[in-house]
Backbone as a chain_set.jsonl record, in Angstrom:
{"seq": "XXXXXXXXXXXXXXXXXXXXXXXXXXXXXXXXXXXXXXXXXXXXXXXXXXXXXXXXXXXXXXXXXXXXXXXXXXXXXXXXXX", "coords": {"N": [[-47.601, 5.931, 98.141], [-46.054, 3.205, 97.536], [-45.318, 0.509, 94.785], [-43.794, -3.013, 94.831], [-42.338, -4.267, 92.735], [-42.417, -6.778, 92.46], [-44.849, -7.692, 93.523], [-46.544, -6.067, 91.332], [-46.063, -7.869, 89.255], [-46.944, -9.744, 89.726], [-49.481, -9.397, 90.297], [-50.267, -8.565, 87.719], [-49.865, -11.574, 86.479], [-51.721, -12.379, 87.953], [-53.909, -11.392, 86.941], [-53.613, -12.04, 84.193], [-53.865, -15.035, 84.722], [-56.405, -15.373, 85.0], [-58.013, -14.381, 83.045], [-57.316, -16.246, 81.283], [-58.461, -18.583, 82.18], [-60.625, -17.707, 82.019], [-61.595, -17.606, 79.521], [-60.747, -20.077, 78.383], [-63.13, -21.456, 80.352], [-64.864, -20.632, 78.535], [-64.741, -21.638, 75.356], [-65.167, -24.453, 76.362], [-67.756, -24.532, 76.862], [-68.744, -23.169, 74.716], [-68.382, -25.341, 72.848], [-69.2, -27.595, 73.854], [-70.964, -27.59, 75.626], [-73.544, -26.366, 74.871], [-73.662, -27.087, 71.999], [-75.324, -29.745, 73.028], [-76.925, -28.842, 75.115], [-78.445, -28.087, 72.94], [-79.501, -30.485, 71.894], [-81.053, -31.544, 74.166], [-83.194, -29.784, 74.159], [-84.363, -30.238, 71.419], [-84.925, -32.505, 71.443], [-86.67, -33.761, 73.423], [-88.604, -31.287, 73.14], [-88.697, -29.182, 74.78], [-88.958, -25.301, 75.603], [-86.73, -23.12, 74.946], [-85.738, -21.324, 76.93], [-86.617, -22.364, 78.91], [-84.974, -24.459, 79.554], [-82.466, -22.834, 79.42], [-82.475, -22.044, 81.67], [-82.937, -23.773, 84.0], [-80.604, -24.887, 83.607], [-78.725, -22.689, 84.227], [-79.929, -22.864, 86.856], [-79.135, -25.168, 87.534], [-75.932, -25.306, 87.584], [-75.407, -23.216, 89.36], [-76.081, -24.44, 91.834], [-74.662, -26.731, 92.062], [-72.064, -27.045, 93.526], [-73.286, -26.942, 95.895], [-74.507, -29.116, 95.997], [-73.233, -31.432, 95.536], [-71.636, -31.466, 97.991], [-72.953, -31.729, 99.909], [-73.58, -34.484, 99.141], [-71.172, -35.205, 99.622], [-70.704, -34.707, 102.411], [-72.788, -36.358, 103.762], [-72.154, -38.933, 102.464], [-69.839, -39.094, 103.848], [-70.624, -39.117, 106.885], [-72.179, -41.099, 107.055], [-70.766, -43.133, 106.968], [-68.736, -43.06, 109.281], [-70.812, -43.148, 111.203], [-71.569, -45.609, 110.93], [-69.798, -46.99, 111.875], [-69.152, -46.887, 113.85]], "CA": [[-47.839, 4.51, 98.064], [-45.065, 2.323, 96.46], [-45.357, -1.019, 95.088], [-42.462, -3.51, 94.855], [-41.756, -4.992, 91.096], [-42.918, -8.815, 92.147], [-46.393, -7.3, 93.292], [-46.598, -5.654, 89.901], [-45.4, -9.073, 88.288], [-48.241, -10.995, 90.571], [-51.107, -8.88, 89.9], [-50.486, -9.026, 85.936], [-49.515, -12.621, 86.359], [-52.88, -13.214, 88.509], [-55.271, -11.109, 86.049], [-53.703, -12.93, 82.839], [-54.432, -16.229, 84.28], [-58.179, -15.241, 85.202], [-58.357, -14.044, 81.708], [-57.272, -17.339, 80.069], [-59.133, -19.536, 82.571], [-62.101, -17.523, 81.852], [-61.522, -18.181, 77.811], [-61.124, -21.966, 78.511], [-64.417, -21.992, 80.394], [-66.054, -20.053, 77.193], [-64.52, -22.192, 74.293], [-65.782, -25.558, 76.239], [-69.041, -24.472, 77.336], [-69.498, -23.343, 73.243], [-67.846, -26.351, 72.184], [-69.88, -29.165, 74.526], [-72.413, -27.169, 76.35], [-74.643, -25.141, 73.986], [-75.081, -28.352, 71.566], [-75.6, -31.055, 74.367], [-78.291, -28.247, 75.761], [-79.634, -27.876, 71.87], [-79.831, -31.514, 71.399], [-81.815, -31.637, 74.889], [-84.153, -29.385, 73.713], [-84.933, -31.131, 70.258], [-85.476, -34.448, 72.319], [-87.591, -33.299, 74.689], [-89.141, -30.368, 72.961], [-88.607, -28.037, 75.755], [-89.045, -24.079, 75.359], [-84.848, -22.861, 75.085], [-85.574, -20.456, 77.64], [-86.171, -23.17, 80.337], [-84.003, -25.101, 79.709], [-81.52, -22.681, 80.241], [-82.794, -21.44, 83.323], [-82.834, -24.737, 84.5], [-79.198, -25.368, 83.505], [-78.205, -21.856, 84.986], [-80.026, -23.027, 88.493], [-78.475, -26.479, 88.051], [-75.166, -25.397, 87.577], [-75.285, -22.428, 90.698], [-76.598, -24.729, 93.032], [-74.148, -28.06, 92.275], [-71.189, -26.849, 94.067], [-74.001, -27.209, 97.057], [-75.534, -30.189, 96.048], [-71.648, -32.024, 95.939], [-70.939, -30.741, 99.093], [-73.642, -31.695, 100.534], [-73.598, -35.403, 98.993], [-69.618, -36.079, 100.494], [-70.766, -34.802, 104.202], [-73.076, -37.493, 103.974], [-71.214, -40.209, 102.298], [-68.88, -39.146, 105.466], [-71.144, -39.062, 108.265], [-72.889, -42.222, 107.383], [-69.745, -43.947, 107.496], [-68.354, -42.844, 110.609], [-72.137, -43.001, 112.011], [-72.154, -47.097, 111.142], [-67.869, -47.835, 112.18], [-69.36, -46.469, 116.241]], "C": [[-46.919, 3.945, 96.977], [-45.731, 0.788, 96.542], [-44.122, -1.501, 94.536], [-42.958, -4.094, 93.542], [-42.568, -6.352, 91.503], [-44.616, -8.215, 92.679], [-46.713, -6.787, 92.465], [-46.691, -7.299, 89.251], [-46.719, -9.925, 88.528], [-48.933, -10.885, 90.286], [-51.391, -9.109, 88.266], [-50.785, -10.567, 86.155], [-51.111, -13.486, 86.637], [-54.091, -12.827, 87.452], [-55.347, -11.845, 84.68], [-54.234, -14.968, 83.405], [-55.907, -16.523, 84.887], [-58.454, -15.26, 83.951], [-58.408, -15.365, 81.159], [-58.1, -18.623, 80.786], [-60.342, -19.153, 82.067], [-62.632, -17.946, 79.492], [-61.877, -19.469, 77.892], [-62.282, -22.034, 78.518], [-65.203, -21.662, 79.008], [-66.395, -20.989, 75.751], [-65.011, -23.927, 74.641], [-67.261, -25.243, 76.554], [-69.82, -24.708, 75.981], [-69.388, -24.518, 72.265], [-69.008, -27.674, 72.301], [-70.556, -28.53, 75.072], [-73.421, -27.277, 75.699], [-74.704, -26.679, 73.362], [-75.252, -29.547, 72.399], [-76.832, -30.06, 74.519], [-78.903, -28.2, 74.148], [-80.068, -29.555, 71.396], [-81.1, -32.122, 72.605], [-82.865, -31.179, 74.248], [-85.394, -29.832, 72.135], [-85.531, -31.984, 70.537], [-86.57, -34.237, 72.565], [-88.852, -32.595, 74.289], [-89.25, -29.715, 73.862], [-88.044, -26.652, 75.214], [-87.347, -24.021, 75.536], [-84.969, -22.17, 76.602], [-85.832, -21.116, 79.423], [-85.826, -24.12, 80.611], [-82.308, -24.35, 79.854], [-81.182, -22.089, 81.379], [-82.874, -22.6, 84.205], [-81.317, -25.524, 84.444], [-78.506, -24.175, 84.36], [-78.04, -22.505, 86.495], [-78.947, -24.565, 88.815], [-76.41, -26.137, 88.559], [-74.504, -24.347, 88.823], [-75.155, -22.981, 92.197], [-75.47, -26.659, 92.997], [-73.073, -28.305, 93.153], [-71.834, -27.308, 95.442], [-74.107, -28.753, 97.027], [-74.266, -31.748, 96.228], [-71.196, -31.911, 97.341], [-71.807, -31.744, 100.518], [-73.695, -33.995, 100.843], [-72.198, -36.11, 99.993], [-70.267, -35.65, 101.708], [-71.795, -35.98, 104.312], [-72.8, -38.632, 103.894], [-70.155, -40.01, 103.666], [-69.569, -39.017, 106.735], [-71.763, -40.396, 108.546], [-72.045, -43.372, 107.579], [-69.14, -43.969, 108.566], [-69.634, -43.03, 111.326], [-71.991, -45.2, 111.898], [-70.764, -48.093, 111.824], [-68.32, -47.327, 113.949], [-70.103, -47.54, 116.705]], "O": [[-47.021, 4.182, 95.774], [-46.274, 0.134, 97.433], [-43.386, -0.763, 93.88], [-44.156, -4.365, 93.463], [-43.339, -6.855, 90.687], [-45.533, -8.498, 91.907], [-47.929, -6.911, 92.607], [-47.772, -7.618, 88.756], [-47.344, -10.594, 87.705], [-49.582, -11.832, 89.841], [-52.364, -9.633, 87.724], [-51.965, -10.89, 86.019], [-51.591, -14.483, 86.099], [-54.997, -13.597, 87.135], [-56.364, -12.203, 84.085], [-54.743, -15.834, 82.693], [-56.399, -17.617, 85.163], [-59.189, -16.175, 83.577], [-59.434, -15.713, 80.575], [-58.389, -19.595, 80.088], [-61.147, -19.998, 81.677], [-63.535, -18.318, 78.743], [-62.962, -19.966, 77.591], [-62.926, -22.41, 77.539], [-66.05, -22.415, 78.527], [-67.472, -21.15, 75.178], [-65.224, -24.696, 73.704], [-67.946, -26.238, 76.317], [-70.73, -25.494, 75.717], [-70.028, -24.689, 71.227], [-69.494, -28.404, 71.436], [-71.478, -29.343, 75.137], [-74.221, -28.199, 75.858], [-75.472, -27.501, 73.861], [-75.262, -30.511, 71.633], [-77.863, -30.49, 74.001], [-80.129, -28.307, 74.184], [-80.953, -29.722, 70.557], [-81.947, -32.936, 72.236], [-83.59, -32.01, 73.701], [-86.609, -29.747, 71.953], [-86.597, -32.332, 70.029], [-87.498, -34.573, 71.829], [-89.95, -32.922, 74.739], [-90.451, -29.448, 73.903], [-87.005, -26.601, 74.556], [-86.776, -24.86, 76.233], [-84.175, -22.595, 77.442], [-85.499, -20.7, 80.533], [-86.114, -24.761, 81.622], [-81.285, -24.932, 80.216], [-80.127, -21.743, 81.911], [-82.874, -22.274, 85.392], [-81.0, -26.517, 85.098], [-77.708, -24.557, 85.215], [-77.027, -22.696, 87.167], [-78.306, -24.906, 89.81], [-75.809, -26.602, 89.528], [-73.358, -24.528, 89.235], [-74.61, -22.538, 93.207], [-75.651, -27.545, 93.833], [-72.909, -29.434, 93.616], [-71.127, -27.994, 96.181], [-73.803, -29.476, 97.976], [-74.465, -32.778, 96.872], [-70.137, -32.475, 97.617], [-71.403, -32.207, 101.585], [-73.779, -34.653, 101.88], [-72.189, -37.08, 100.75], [-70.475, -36.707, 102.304], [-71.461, -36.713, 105.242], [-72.989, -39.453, 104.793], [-69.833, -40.978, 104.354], [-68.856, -38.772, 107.708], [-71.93, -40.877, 109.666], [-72.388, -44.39, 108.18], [-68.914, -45.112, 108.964], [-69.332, -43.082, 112.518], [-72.352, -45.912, 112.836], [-70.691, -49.283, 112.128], [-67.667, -47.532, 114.972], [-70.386, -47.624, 117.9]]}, "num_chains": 1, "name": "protein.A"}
């Protein structure tokens, strides 16, 4: 099994910029996440532990919940232009 030099070059190229995207996400999450969620919790007085089980589920399930919002903003428009 050979590999050619630019698939070498790609695979580094693709794992370093997983690596540094995955940094980014880390340094804003600790930056603007964590105290935005500790200033919730002060407010509120809510237990830490569900509030971040409630930020986990929020943030698993938004990719859905977006997704879900544009097929409707697009169906109800094409549903009222017939």
């Amino acid at each position: 099994m050979s590999f050619r030099f630019e698939d070498v070059i790609l695979l580094f190229g693709s794992i370093l910029a997983l690596v540094v995207v995955f940094l980014c996400i880390c340094v804003v999450c600790d930056r603007h996440l964590v105290p935005a969620v500790e200033i919730i919790i002060e407010e509120f007085d809510v237990p830490e532990e569900i509030a971040a089980v409630t930020l986990i589920a929020f943030g698993s399930s938004s990719p859905e919940i977006m997704l879900n919002t544009v097929r409707y903003e697009y169906s109800s428009r094409n549903t009222l232009s017939h």
